[in-house]
PAPALO-52920 format. One record per atom (N, C-alpha, C): residue in three letters; atom name; x, y, z. Coordinates in steps of 0.02 Angstrom, whole numbers. Atoms other than C-alpha are relative to their C-alpha. Example, Ala and Ser with C-alpha at 12.3 -4.5 7.8 and 13.67 -1.06 7.14 Angstrom:
# residues 2
     r    a       xx       yy       zz
   ala    N       45      -59        0
   ala   CA      615     -225      390
   ala    C       45       60        0
   ser    N      -42      -59       -3
   ser   CA      684      -53      357
   ser    C      -39       55       37
# end
This chain:
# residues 74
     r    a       xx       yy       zz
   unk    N       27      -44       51
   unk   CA     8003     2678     4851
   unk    C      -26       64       32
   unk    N       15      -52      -35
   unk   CA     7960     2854     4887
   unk    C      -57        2      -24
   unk    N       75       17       -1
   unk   CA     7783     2871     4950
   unk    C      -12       70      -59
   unk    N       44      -64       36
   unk   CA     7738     3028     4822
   unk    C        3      -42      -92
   unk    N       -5       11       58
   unk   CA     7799     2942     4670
   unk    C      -60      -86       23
   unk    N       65       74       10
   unk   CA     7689     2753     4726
   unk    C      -65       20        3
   unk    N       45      -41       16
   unk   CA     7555     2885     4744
   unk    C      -23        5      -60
   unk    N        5       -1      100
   unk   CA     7556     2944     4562
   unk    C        2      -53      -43
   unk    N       -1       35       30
   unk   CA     7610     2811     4514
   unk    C      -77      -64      -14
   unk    N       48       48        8
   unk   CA     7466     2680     4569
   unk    C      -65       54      -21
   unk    N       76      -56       36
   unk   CA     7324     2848     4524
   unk    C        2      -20      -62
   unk    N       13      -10       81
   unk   CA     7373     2860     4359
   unk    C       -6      -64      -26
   unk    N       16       81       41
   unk   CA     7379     2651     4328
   unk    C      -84       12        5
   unk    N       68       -6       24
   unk   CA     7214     2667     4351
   unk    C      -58       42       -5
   unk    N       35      -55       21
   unk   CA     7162     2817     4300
   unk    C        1      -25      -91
   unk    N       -6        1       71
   unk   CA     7223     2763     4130
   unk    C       -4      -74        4
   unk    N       31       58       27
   unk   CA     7155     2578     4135
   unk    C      -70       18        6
   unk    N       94       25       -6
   unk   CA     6981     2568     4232
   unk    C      -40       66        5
   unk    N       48      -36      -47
   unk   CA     6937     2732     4306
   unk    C      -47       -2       68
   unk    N       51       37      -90
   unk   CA     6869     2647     4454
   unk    C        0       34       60
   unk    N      -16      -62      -68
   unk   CA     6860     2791     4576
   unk    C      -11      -44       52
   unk    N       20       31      -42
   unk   CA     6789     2667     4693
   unk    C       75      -32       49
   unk    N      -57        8      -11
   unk   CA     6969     2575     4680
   unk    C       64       70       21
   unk    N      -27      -52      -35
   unk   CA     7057     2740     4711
   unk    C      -29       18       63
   unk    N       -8      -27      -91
   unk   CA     6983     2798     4858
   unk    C        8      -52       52
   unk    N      -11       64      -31
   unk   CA     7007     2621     4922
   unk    C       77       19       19
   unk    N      -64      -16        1
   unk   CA     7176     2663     4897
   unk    C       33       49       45
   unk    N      -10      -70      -35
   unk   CA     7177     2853     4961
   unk    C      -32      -26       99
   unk    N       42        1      -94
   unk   CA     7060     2776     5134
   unk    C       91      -48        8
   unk    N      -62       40      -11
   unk   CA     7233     2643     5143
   unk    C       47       24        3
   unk    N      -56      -54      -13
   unk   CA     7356     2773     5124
   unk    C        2       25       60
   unk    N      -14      -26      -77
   unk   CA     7294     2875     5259
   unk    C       -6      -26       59
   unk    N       -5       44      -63
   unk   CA     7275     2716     5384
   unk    C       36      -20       16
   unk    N      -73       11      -14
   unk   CA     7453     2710     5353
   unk    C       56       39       17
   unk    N        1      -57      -28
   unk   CA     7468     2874     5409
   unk    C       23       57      -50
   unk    N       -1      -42       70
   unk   CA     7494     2974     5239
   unk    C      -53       49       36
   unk    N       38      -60        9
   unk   CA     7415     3151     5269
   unk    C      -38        8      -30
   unk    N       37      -30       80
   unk   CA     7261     3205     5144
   unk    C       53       59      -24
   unk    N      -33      -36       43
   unk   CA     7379     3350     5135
   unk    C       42      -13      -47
   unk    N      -60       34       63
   unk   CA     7532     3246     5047
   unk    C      -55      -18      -63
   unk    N       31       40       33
   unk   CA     7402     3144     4975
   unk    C      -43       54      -73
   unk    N       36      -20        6
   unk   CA     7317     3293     4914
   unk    C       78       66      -57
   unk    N      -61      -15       48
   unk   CA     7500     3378     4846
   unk    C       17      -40      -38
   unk    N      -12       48       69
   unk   CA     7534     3220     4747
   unk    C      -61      -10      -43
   unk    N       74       -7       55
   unk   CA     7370     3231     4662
   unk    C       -7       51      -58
   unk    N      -12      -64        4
   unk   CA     7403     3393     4640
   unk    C       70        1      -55
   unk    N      -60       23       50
   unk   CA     7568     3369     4553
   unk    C       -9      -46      -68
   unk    N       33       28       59
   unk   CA     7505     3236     4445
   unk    C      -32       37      -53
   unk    N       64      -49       54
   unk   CA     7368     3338     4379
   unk    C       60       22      -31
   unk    N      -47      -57       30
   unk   CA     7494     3461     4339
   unk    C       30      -25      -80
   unk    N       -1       44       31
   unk   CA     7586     3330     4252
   unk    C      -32       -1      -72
   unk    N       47       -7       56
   unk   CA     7451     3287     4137
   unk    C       21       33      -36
   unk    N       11      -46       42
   unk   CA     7416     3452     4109
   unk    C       55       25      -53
   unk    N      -29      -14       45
   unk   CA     7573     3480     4032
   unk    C       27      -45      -61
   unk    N       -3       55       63
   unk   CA     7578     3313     3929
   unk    C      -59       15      -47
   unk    N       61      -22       57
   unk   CA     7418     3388     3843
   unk    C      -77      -78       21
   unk    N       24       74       -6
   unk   CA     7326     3237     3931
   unk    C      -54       17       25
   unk    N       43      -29      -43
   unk   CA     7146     3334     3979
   unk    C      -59      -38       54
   unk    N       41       58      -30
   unk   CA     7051     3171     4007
   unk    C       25      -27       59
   unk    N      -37       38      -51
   unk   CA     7182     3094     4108
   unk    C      -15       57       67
   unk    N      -21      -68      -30
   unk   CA     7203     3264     4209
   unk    C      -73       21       32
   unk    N       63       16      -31
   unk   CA     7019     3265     4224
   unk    C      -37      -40       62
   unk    N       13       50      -60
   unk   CA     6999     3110     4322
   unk    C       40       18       62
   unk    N      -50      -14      -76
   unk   CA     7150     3150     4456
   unk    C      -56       63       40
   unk    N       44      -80       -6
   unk   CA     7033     3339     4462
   unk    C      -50      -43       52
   unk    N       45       21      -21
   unk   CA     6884     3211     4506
   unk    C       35      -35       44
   unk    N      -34       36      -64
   unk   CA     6996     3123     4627
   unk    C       -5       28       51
   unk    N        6      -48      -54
   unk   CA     7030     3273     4723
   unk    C      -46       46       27
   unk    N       80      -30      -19
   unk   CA     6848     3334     4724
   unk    C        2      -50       67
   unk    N       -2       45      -53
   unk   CA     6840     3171     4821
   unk    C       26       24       55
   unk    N      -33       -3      -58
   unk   CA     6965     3179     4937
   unk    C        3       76       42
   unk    N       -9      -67      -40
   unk   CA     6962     3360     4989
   unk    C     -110       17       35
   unk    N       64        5      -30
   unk   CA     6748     3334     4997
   unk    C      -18       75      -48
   unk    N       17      -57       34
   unk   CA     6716     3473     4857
   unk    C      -54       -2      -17
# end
């Protein structure tokens, strides 16, 4: 599977079940111990959002936003 789409893909499962930021950055610290970049990590976030934004989805699109506060340390 290509790592940008299991990216997006596992954010948004649970961006749009629990919101469990806790479980995402669990995720994002496991990515990069598997040697994933913050930068990729930080372009597929980035893409997502986008995403969203153009499904009209502001909540959803919101949380990824608060993802990448996280991960970039905003």
């Amino acid at each position: 599977m290509d790592m940008g789409v299991e990216i997006q893909g596992k954010v948004l499962a649970i961006i749009e079940g629990s919101r469990d930021f806790e479980k995402i950055r669990t995720l994002l610290d496991g990515w990069q111990a598997q040697g994933v970049t913050a930068e990729t990590l930080v372009d597929e976030l980035t893409d997502l959002m986008l995403d969203l934004r153009a499904q009209n989805r502001a909540d959803d699109e919101d949380a990824v936003a608060e993802v990448l506060d996280v991960l970039v340390g905003w």
